[in-house]
N, C-alpha and C positions, 0 to 999 in steps of 0.2 A: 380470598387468599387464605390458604391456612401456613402453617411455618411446624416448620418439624426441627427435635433435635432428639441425637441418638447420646445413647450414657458414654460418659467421660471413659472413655478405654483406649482410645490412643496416646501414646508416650512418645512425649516432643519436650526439647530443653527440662528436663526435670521436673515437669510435668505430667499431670494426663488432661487430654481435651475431648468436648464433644463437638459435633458438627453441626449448623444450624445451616437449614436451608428452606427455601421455599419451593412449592408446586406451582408457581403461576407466573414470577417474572424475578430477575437478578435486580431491575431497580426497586421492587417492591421488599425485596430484601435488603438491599443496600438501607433506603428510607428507616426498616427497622433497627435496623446497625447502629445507625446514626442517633436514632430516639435512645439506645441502650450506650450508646459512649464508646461503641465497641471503632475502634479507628479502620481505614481501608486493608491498613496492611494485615488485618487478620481475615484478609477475605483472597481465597485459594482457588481459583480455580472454577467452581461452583456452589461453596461455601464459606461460613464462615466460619475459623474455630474459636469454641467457647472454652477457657480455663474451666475447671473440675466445680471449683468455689463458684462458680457462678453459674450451675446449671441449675438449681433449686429456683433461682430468683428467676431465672428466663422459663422457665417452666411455670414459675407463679402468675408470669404475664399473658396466660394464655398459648403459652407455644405447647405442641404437642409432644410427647417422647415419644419414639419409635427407636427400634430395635435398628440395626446399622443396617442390617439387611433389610427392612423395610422403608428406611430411608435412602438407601440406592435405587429401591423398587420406585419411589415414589418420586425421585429426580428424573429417572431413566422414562418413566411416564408421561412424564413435563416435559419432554425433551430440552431439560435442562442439565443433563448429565455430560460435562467435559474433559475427557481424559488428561492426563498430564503433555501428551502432544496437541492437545488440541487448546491450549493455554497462551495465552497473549503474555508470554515472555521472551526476555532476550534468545536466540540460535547461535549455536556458530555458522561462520560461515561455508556456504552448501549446503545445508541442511535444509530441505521444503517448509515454507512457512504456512502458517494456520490460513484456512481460506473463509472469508464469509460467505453465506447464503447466497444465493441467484437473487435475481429478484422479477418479481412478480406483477401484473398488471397492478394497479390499486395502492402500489407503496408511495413512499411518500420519503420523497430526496430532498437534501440543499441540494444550493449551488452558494458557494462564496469565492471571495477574489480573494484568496490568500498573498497576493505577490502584488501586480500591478496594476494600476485601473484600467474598468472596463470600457469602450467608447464604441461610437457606434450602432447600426442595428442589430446588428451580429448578435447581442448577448440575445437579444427579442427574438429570433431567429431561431436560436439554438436551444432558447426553451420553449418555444413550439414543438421543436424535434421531439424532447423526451416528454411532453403531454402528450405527444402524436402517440407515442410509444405505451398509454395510459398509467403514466407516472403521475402524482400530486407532486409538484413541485413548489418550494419555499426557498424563500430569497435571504441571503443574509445578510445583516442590517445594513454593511455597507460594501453590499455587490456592487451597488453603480456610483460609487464615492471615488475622493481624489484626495490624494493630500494635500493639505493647505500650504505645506513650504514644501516638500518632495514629492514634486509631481507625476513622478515615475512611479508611485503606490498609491496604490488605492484608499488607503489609511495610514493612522497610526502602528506602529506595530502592536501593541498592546490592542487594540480595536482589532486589528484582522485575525488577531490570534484567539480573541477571546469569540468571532463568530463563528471560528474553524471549529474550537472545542464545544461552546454551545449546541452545535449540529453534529456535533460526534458524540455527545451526550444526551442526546434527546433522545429517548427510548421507541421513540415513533418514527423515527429517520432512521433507512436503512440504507441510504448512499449519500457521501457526499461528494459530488463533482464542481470540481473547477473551470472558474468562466473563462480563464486566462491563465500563461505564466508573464512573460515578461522580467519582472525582478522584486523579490523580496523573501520569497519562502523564505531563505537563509535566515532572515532576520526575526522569524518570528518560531522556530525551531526549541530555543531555548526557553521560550515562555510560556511555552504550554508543559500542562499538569499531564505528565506520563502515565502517572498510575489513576488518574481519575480516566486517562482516556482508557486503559485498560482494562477499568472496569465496565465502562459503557459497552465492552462484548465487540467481537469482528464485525465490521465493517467494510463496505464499501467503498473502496479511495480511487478516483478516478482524473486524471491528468496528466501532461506532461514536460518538457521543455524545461522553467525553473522550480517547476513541481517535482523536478528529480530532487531536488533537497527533502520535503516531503515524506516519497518513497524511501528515501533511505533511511531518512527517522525513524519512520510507522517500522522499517524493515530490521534495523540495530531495534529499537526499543520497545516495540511489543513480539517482532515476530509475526507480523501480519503481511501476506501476500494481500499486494495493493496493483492497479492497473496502470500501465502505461498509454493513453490514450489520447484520441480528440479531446480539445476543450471544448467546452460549452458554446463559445462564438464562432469554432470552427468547426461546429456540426453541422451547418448549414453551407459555407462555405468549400467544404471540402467535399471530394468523390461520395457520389453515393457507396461505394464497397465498401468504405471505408465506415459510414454509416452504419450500414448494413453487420459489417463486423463487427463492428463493438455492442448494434443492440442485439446481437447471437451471445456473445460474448457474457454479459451482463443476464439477459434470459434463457437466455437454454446452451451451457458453458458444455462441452464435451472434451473426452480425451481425442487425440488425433487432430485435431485443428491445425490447419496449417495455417504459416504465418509469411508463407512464402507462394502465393499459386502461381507467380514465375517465378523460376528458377533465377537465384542472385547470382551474381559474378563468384567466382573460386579465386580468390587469391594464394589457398595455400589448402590442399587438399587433404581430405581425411573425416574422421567420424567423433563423434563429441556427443556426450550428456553430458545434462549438469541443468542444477536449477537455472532461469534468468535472472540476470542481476545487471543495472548499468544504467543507463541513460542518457543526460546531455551530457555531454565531451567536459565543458568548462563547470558544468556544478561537480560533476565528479572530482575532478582536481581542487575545488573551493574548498572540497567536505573533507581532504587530506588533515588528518591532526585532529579532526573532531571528534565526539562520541557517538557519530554514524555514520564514519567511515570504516566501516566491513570492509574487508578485503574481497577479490574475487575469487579465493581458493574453492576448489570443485563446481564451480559455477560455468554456464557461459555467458561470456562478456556484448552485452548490447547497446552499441552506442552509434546518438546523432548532433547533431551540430547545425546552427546558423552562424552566417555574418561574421567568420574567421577566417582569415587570410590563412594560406597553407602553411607560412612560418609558423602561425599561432597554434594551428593545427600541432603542428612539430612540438610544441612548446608542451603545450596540455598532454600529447601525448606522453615525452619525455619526462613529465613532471611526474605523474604514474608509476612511469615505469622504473623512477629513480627510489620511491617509496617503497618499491617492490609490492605495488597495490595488484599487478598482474599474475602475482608470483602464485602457482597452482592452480589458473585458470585453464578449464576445459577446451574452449573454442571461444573464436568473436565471433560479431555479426554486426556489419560496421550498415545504418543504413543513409538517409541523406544526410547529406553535407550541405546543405544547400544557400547558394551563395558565399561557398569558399572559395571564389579562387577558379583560375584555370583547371580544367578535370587532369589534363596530364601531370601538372605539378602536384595537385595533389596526390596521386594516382603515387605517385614519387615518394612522398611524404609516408602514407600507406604499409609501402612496401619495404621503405626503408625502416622505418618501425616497428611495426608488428609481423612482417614475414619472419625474421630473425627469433621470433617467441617458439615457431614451430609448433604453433595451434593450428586446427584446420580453421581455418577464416574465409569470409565469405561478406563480400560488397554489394552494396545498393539493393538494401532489402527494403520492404515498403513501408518505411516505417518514419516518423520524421517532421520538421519543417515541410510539409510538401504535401500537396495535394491527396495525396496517398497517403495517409498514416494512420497502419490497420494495431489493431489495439493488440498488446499480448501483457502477460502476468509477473509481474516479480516473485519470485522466489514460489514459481511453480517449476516441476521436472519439465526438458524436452528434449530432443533428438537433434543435431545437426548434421547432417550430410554433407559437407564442401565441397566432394565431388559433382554430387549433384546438385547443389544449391538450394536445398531445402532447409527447414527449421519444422519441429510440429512438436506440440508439446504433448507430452507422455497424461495429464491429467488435465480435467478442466479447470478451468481457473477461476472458478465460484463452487462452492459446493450446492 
């Protein structure tokens, strides 16, 4: 590793600073940071900046000086050079989030149970899949744990939070997928270190269900497009397409993807872009009042649901839309429901609700509780058609 810093010529708060970077890795740079006392938040993007008074003494320790242009040169070589859009900070809402890398045979992924414990063969099953897929996969400490008085979780919340961020800061983990949602994300949202995960670089985030809490953190507080996907136990379990799509998805990501190969139901006809944004029905309404509830202005709106009677249906809906959490959305795309209720009543529910928005909307996309649940991106662009019932997204959802 060598470490470059250019002379103090930028002018910031009454200052001037220089820039220190490395050609070989952001942890190997961070680790220096840290030996120097220099704190996270003076680290930008793909550097870090050093005050004027302090570049004699980082220069004495071996770092090299280069000229600004030759320290561009030598990031942009590392491929380690990231623009100011390509920065794991907060967006407004609409606006396309920063995408992590594809991934490649040979990488090396968690899995942890962020929410609820995991039982059965299914977790065994599902990390077969993505070995099958020539993945190294690692387990987090307490993937196959239970809480000792809240049974519904997998752990502690301080324990699941701390194997989430463990595996989003390990420099050698390029995805982390969840074995399960069930219930808990919520709970362990506020315990994790935002700006340490920001610095660990984009990532891979892959689940769904009460992993929409999750999503929509990684999405208010880094700004990182994250997967709506299969879990881990229900890789095995579910349609092969659905398999199939998410290791396309994850391996060889394209624009034009469709998310729709049959045509969904039209409830309300017309044409729609807009980033994806949305999820379960009931975590969206939880996350009301929090600091990652984004609105869905300029977006379109995608949501699924289990285990709600049509009233509650009504309820979640209504609660949204009394926030004005709707307010500037492009289009829906509402996909299973499953086990809500009579389809007519629901159907009722639906129509009574979100026809009156005057978005084009479009039902029963394959996406969901349900055998079917083909993977797509948050806060990447796509197209909606409602006439014809398609969805395809304008970019791929890895870079």
């Amino acid at each position: 590793m060598t470490l470059y810093i250019d002379p103090p010529n930028a002018a910031g708060h009454g200052r001037l600073w220089s820039h220190l970077v490395s050609d070989t890795s952001y942890e190997e740079l961070h680790r220096f940071a840290r030996r120097l006392g220099i704190p996270h938040r003076g680290f930008d993007r793909d550097h870090y900046d050093i005050p004027a008074e302090r570049y004699d003494a980082v220069v004495a320790l071996g770092v090299t000086p280069v000229s600004s242009r030759e320290l561009i040169a030598v990031l942009t070589a590392a491929g380690l050079r990231r623009r100011k859009a390509e920065a794991l900070l907060p967006k407004r809402p609409g606006r396309s989030l920063v995408r992590a890398a594809r991934l490649r045979a040979g990488d090396r992924v968690a899995v942890v149970a962020p929410a609820g414990p995991v039982a059965g063969p299914g977790l065994d099953a599902g990390l077969a899949v993505l070995r099958s897929w020539g993945l190294e996969v690692v387990e987090g400490e307490h993937l196959r744990g239970t809480h000792e008085r809240l049974r519904y979780l997998a752990a502690g919340d301080a324990a699941r939070a701390r194997d989430l961020a463990r595996a989003w800061s390990d420099p050698d983990v390029t995805a982390v997928l969840c074995a399960r949602g069930g219930y808990g994300a919520q709970r362990i949202v506020d315990l994790l270190d935002w700006p340490s995960l920001a610095l660990a670089g984009p990532k891979v985030l892959v689940g769904f269900s009460d992993i929409t809490a999750l999503h929509r953190a990684f999405a208010a507080r880094l700004g990182l497009a994250t997967i709506h996907g299969p879990s881990v136990t229900s890789l095995a379990t579910g349609d092969r397409e659905s398999r199939d799509h998410l290791r396309s998805m994850l391996f060889d990501p394209v624009p034009g993807t469709t998310l729709t190969p049959a045509p969904a139901r039209t409830l309300v006809g017309g044409r729609a872009e807009g980033v994806l944004v949305g999820g379960n029905l009931a975590l969206l309404a939880a996350d009301v009042g929090t600091g990652s509830s984004l609105s869905s202005a300029g977006s379109i709106v995608v949501l699924e649901e289990v285990g709600e009677a049509p009233y509650r249906v009504d309820r979640l809906l209504t609660q949204l839309l009394r926030v004005g959490w709707f307010d500037g959305a492009r289009g829906i795309v509402v996909g299973a429901l499953t086990d809500c209720g009579a389809a007519a009543e629901l159907h009722e529910v639906l129509v009574d609700r979100l026809a009156p928005l005057g978005l084009p909307t479009v039902l029963d996309a394959p996406f969901g509780h349900a055998a079917r649940n083909l993977a797509f991106p948050f806060g990447v662009p796509a197209v909606l058609d409602a006439d014809a019932g398609t969805l395809v997204l304008r970019s791929p959802a890895l870079q």
